[in-house]
N, C-alpha and C positions, 0 to 999 in steps of 0.2 A: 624523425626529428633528432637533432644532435646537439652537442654545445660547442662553441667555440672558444676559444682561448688562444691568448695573444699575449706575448712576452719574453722572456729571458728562456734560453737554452744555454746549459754549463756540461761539464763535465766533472762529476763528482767525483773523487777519489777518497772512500773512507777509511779510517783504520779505527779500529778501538784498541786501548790496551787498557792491563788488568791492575796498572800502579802509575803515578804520577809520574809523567817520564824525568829523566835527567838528562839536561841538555848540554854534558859531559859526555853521554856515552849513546850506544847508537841500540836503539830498542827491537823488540821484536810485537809485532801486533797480533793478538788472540786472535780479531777477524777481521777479515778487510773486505769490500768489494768498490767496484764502481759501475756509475750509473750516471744517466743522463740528468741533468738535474737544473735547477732555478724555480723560480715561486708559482710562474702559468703551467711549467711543463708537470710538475709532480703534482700540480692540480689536476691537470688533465688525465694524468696518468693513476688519479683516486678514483677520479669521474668515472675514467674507465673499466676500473675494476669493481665498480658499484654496477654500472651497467653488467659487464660479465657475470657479475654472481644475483642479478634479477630474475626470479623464478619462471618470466617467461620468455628468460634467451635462450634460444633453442643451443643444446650443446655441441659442441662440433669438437669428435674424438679428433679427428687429425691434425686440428690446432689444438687440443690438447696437448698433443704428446710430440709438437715441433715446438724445437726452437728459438724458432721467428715465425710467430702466427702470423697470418695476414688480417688484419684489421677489419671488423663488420662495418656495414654500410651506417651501424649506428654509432660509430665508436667517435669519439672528439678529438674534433680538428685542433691542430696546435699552428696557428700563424708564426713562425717567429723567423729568428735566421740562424740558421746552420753552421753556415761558411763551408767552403771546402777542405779536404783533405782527410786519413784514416781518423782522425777523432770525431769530426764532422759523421763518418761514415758508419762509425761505431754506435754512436746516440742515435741516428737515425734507425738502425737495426734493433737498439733495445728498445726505443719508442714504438718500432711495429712490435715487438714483442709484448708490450705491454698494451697494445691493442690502443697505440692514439695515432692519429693517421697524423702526418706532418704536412704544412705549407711553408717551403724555404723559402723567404722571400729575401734573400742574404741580396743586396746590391751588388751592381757587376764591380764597382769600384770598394778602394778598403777606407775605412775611414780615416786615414790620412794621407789620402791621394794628393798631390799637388795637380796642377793643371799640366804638368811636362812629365809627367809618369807615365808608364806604359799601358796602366789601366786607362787615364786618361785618355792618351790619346786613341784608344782602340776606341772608345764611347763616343767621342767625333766623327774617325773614320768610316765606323763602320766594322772595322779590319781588326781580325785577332792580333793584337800581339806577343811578341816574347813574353813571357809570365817571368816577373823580377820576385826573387824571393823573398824581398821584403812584404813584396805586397802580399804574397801569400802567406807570409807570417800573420798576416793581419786579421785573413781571413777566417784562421782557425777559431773555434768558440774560445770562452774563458774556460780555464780548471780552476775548481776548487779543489786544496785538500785539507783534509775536514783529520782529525784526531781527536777522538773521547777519550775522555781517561776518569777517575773516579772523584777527580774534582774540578770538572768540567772539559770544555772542549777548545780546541785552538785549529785558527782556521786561518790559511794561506792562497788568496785567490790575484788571480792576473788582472779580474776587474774590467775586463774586455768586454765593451757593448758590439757588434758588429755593425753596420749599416745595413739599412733595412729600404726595399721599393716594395712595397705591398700592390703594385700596378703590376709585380712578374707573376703573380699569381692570384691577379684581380679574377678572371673565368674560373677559376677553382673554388673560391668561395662559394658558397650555397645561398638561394636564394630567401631561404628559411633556416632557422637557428630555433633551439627551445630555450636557451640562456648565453650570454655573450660573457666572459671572465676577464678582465686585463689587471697584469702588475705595475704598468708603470712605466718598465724598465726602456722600454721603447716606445719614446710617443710616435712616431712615426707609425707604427701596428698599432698600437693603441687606438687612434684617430678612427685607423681603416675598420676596426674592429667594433668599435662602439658607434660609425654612422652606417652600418651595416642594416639595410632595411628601412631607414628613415626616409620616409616619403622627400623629394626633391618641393621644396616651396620656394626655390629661387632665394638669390642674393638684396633682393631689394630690402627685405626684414633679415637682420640678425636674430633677433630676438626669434623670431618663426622658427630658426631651423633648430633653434633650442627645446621650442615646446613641441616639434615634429617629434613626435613616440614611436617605435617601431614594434613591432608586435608583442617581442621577447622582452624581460628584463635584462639589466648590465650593470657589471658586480666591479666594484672596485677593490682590489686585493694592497689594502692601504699598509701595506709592512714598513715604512719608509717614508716622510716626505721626499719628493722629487720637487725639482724647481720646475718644471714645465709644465706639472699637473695643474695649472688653474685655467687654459684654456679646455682642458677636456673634461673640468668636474662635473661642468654644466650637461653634458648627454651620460652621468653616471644615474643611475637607478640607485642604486644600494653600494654601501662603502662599506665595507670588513676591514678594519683596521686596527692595528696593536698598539699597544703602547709608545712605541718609538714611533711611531706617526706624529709628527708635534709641527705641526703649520707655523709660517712663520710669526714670529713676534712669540710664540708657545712654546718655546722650548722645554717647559713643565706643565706644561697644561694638563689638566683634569680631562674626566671623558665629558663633563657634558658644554665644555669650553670648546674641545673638537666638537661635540655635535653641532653646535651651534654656528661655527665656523662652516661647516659643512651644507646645513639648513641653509647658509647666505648664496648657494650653489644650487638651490631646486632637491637638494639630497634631502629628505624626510624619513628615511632609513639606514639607520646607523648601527652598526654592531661593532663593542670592543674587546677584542679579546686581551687576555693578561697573565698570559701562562697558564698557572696552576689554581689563580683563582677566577672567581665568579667572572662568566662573562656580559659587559654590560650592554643593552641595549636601548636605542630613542628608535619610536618604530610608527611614523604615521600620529606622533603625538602621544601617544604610551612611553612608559622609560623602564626599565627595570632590569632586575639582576638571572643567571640561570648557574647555578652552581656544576664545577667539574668535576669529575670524578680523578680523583688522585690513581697514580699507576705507579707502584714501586718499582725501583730500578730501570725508572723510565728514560729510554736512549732519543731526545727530542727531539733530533734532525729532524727537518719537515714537518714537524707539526702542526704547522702554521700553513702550512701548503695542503697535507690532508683536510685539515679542516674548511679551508676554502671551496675544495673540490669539491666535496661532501656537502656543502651547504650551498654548492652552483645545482647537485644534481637534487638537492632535496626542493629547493627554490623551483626548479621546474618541475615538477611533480607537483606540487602543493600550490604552489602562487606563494603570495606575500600574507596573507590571514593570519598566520600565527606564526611570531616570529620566536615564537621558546621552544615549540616546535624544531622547528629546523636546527635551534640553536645546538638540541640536546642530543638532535642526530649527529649534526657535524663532532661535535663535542666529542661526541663516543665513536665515533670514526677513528677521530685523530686521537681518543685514547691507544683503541689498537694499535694506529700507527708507531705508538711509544714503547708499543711491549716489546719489539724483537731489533736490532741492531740493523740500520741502513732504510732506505726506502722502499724497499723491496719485497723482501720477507714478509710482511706484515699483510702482504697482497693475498696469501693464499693462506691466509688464516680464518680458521671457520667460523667465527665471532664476526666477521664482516659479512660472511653469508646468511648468519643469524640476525644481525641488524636490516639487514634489505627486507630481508622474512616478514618482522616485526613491523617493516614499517607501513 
C-alpha cells in the first residue's frame, strides 16, 4: 500500500542570510540549497521519509550511501507535471532521491499553445514537429526564490502552472492507494486523483458518483482558496486548511465559518492550522483545539507541507478515530521540519525516527 499525491512541482532556490538585506548592495547568503519543491511534492517527500525511518523498513545500505536511491515499491507516487528540460530533470533526480516515485503527466502541448503552433499542429498530425522555443520555455516548471533573513522571508516565483493530461499516465496509477493528498494547484490531477478507485455508477445520478466512496480517504491540503475547487470539494474526505483559506464571500472568516462552508460540501472533517498556534479542529461533529509546540529560531519553509504529509501517513495508519491524535503527530513533524534551514535537512534528523518509534 502507498499514498498518492497530486499537485504543484517548483523548483526551490533557498538562501538564508544572517541580517536584513539592503537592497543597495548585493549580499552574500550563510546557506543556500535547492530542491524540488510546492505543497503535494514536499508532502510527499515527508510521507516518504516517515515511511523510510518506519522500524519495519528493511534498510538497504546501497541506497544508503547513493545519491540518487531508487524509490521502494512503498514509497509515494507524486502525480503532477514536470515539464521538460535540465530543471525538470534535476527535481526529478532529487525526488528519486528523496525516495517519491514521480508521474509526469506534463501535456504534450504548453499552456499557451494557439491552434497554429508547432505543438499544435504536431497533436493533429500525428507528426513531431520542430520544437519552437517559446513553447519549451513554457514547459519548464515554476522557480521559486525564497530569502530568510531575521525578519522574515521574501519570495520571487514565475507562478507557472504547466498543463497537465493525467490519461499519459493513466496505466501507472495503482489500482489501490492507502491515502489520496491533492493541493489544489491542478484541477485537472486533482479530479484524476480524488476519483481514483470510485466504483463507476454511471452518468444517469450526479448525486451517485458523489456518494460513490472509494476505499482510501482524500485530504484536501486547503493552503489557498482556488476558484475551481467547488466542483471537486464534494469527493474530498478531509480538508487541512490554513488560515488564508477564506472561501468566497470570507475573506475574514473564522475557522468555524470555513467549517461550515465546508460541511455544505459532504466535508465533516476539518482541520485548521494557524502557524504557531493552537491547531483547530470540527471532526465528525466534535470541534476543538491541539496546542503546538513553539521551536525557536524556527526556519518555516514548508511547514505547512510537512505537516500535511505527516498527517496523510498518520491518517492511514490510524483511520479517522481520533483526530488530536494525528493532529499532535503532524504537529511535531512539522515542528522538526522548523529546526534546520530548507526542506531538506530536517529529513535525517533523528527526532523523526523517534516520532515514528513512539507512534
Amino acid at each position: 500500500m502507498t499514498a498518492l499525491f497530486a499537485g504543484l512541482t517548483t523548483l526551490d532556490v533557498l538562501h538564508r542570510l544572517d541580517h536584513v538585506p539592503d537592497p543597495d548592495l548585493k549580499v552574500t547568503s550563510t546557506e543556500f540549497t535547492m530542491a524540488a519543491g510546492g505543497p503535494a511534492t514536499n508532502a510527499a517527500v515527508t510521507y516518504a521519509a516517515l515511511v523510510a525511518a518506519s522500524p519495519s523498513r528493511p534498510h538497504d545500505e546501497a541506497a544508503a550511501v547513493s545519491s540518487v536511491a531508487e524509490p521502494h515499491e512503498d514509497a509515494p507516487l507524486l502525480l503532477t507535471a514536470l515539464g521538460s528540460g535540465p530543471v525538470s530533470a534535476f527535481l526529478a533526480a532529487d525526488l528519486a532521491s528523496a525516495g517519491v516515485r514521480v508521474l509526469d503527466a506534463t501535456s504534450p502541448g504548453s499552456p499557451d499553445s494557439s491552434p497554429g503552433s508547432p505543438d499544435a499542429q504536431a497533436s493533429v498530425s500525428g507528426e513531431r514537429a520542430p520544437a519552437d522555443p517559446r513553447s519549451m520555455r513554457t514547459r519548464e516548471p515554476a522557480v521559486s526564490s525564497i530569502i530568510e533573513h531575521p525578519s522574515g522571508r521574501m519570495v520571487a516565483s514565475t507562478n507557472a502552472r504547466l498543463e497537465a493530461d493525467p490519461a499519459r499516465v493513466s496505466d501507472e496509477l495503482p489500482e489501490r492507494v492507502g491515502v489520496v493528498l491533492i493541493d489544489g494547484h491542478n484541477p485537472t490531477l486533482a479530479r484524476a486523483a480524488l476519483t481514483l478507485g470510485v466504483p463507476d455508477v454511471g452518468d444517469a445520478d450526479p448525486f451517485a458518483r458523489l456518494e460513490a466512496r472509494p476505499p482510501h480517504l482524500r485530504i484536501l491540503d486547503g493552503g489557498s482558496w482556488k476558484e475551481w475547487l467547488p466542483p471537486l470539494l464534494g469527493l474530498v474526505d478531509v480538508a487541512v486548511v490554513s488560515e488564508d483559506f477564506a472561501p468566497p464571500l470570507m475573506a475574514r472568516a473564522d475557522g468555524e465559518q470555513v467549517a461550515g462552508f465546508l460541511r455544505g460540501f459532504g466535508i465533516t472533517r476539518t482541520v485548521r492550522t494557524r502557524g504557531d498556534r493552537p491547531v483547530q479542529y470540527w471532526w465528525d461533529g466534535r470541534a476543538g483545539e491541539v496546542a503546538v509546540r513553539e521551536v525557536a529560531g524556527a526556519s518555516t519553509l514548508g511547514a505547512g507541507d510537512a505537516f500535511h504529509g505527516a498527517f496523510a501517513w498518520a491518517l492511514e495508519r490510524a483511520g479517522g478515530e481520533d483526530p488530536e491524535r494525528l493532529i499532535r503527530f503532524a504537529s511535531e513533524v512539522a515542528g522538526v521540519s522548523v529546526s534546520s534551514f530548507g526542506t531538506r535537512q530536517w529529513l535525517a534528523s533523528p527526532a523523526l525516527a523517534e516520532l515514528v518509534r513512539r507512534w
